[in-house]
N, C-alpha and C positions, 0 to 999 in steps of 0.2 A: 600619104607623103605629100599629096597637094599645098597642104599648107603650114607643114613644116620648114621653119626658118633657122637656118646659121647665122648667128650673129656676134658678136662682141659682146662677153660678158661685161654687164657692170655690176657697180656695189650695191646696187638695189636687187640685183639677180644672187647675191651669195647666198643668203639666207635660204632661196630656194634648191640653188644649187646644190646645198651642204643636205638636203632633205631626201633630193636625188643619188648623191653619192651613199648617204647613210642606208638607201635600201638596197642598193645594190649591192656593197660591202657586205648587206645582211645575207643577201643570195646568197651570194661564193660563198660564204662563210658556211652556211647551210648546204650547200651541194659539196664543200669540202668536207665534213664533221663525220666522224669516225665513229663507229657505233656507241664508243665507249665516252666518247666525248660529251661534255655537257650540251643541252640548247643553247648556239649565238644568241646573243642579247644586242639589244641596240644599242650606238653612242650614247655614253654619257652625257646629262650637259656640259660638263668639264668638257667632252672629248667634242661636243659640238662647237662650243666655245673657241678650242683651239683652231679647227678645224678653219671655223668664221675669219678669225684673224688672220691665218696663214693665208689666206683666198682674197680680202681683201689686199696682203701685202703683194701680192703678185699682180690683181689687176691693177692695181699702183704702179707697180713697178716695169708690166710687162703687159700692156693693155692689149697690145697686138697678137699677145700669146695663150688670151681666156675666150675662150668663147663656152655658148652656150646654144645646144633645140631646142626651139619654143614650138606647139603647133597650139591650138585655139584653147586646150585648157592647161595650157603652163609649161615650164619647162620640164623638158625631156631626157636632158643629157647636156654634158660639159664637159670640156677638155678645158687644164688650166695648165699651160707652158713659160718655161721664163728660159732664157740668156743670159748667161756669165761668161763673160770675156766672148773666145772662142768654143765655149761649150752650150751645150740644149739641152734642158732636163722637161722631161714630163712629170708633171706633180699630181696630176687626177685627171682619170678616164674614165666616163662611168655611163650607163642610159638606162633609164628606170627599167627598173622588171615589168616585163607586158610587153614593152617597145622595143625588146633584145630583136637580132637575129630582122629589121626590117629597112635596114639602111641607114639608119640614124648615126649608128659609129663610125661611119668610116668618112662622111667630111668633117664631122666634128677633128677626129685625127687627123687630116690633111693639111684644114685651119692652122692647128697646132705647128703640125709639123712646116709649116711653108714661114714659121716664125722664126724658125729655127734653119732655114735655107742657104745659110751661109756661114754656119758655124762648123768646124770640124771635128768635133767630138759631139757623141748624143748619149745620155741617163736616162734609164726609166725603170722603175720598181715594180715588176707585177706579180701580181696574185695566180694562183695555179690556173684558173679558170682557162679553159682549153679555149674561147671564142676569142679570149685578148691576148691568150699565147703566141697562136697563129696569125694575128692582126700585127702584132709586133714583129714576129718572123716575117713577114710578108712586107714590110717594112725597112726593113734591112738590119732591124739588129740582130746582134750575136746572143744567146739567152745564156746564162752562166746561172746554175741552180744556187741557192742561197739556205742557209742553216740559220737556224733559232736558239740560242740557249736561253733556257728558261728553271725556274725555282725560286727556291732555296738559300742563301749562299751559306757555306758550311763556314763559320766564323772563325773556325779553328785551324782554317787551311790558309788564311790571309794571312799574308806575308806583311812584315814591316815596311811601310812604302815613304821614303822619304822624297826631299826636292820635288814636290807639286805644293802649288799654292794655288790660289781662289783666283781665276783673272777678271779682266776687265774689258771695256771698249779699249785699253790701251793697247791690250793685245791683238785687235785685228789684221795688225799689218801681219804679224805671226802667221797668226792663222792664215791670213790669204797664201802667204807664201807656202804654207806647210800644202795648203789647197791644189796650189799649183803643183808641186811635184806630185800630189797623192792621184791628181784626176785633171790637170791643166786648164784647169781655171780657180780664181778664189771665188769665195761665198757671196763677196760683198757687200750690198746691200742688206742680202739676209739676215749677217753678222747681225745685225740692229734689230731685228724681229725675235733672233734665238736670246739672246742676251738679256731681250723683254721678259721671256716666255719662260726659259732656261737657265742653271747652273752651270756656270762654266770654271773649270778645272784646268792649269795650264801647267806643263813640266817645260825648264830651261834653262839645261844645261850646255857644259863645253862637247861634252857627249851625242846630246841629242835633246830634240823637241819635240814638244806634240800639245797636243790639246783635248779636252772632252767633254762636252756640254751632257749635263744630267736632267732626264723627266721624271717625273714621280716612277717610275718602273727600273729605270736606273741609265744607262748609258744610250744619249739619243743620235750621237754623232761623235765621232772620232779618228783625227789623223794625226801622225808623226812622223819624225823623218828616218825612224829605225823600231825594228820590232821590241829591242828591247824599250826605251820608252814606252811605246803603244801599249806592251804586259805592265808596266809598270802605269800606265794612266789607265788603266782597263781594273787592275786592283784596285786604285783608290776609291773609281765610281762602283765598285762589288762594295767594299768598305763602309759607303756610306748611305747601304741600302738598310732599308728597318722590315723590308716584307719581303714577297715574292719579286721577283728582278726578272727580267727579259732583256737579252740584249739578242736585238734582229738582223738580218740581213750581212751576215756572214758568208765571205763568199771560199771556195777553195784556195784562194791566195792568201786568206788569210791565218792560217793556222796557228797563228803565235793567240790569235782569241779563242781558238779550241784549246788548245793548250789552259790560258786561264782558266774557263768557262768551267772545264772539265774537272779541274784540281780543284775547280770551287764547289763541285758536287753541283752543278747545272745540270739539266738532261738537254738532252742534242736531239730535234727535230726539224726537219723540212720545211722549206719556208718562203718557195716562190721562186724567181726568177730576178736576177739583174740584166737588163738589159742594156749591151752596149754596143755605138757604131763608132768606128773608127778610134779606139781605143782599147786597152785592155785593162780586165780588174783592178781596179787600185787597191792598193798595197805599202803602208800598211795603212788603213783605212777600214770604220767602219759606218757604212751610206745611214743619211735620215732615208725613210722611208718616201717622204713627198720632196723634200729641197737637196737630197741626194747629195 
């Protein structure tokens, strides 16, 4: 630990970062997997690619909220944190396999978390892994188990889904606002990353509003101001899926997407941990997994 350093991530460190994060995700993924379950496989380029991007948009945006362990042969571990309004999300927490379990985690988290020292709501997405469970509880957040549906979608169960159309950047003021009631802050900034990256989907009516950005697996992020919307922007990204679909991080509040997921012939499995301080589940809402 002598010559291990905390520092500030820069845009020269993502590349290495995103290498760090990739093997560790490979771990848990591996120490989660079920007899019956296939071999984890590594990030995609695609998925490295994204990955790249979303990291540089944060040390852009939130330089005082990346850091990175360096010790004599490279980086070690990263926490990437960002600020919206009055909210703190963690987006990646991670420290190579070999260098678990030796102190490395827990300034890198501090880092983070002292970026976040004045805001009064905190986000964070974690993985089952029992070392970052407890690092999170110990932490002060609340952990609220999260569900997965995944398949299929059975096409014959899709409902006719009217009033949604294609949105735009025009719709950001929307969405922030929808943001604020679903988790008390807007996106922001991000808006301009997902919009990059993403399909975006936008319902708005005298009734109700919502929104839902689409990744190649189907539904990456989605709020509105009532559940009935939410089923009704939750069909249209099933709708406009061509393969297998996942939509993640489903929390107990949100049961109008079990309801969907379910009718769509999706299977229901276990899926980690939302973590939250000073707030509760949003609703109807459902989190990215890193910009939350």
């Amino acid at each position: 630990m002598d010559d291990l350093l905390i520092r500030p991530m820069t845009e020269d460190d993502v590349a290495a970062a995103e290498a760090v994060s990739g093997a560790a995700f490979l771990e848990v993924d591996r120490h989660a997997r079920r007899v019956a379950d296939p071999e984890p496989t590594p990030r995609t380029p695609a998925h490295r690619a994204t990955w790249i991007e979303r990291t540089r948009h944060l040390v852009r945006t939130d330089p005082a909220g990346c850091w990175v362990a360096e010790d004599a042969g490279g980086v070690v571990g990263l926490a990437t944190s960002f600020r919206r309004e009055t909210l703190w999300c963690l987006a990646t927490y991670a420290v190579l396999p070999g260098r678990q379990g030796r102190g490395i985690g827990r300034p890198l988290l501090a880092a983070a978390l002292h970026h976040g020292r004045a805001c009064l709501r905190g986000m964070l997405s974690s993985s089952t892994d029992a070392r970052a469970v407890r690092t999170y509880h110990r932490a002060g957040f609340e952990l609220h188990p999260q569900m997965r549906l995944s398949g299929t979608v059975d096409r014959t169960a899709i409902p006719v889904v009217e009033k949604v159309r294609d949105g735009s950047a025009g719709d950001v003021d929307l969405m922030d606002s929808l943001d604020r009631l679903a988790r008390g802050a807007g996106h922001g900034p991000d808006h301009e990353l997902m919009l990059r990256t993403w399909r975006l989907l936008v319902s708005d009516t005298p009734t109700g509003r919502g929104y839902v950005y689409l990744d190649h697996r189907g539904p990456a992020l989605l709020a509105a101001s009532d559940r009935r919307t939410a089923a009704r922007l939750l069909w249209a990204a099933l709708a406009e899926s061509t393969g297998p679909v996942g939509v993640g991080h489903v929390t107990d509040a949100n049961q109008w997407a079990l309801d969907v997921g379910l009718a769509a012939g999706l299977d229901l499995t276990q899926d980690g941990y939302l973590g939250l301080r000073g707030m509760k589940p949003p609703a109807p809402y459902v989190h990215s997994g890193a910009l939350l």
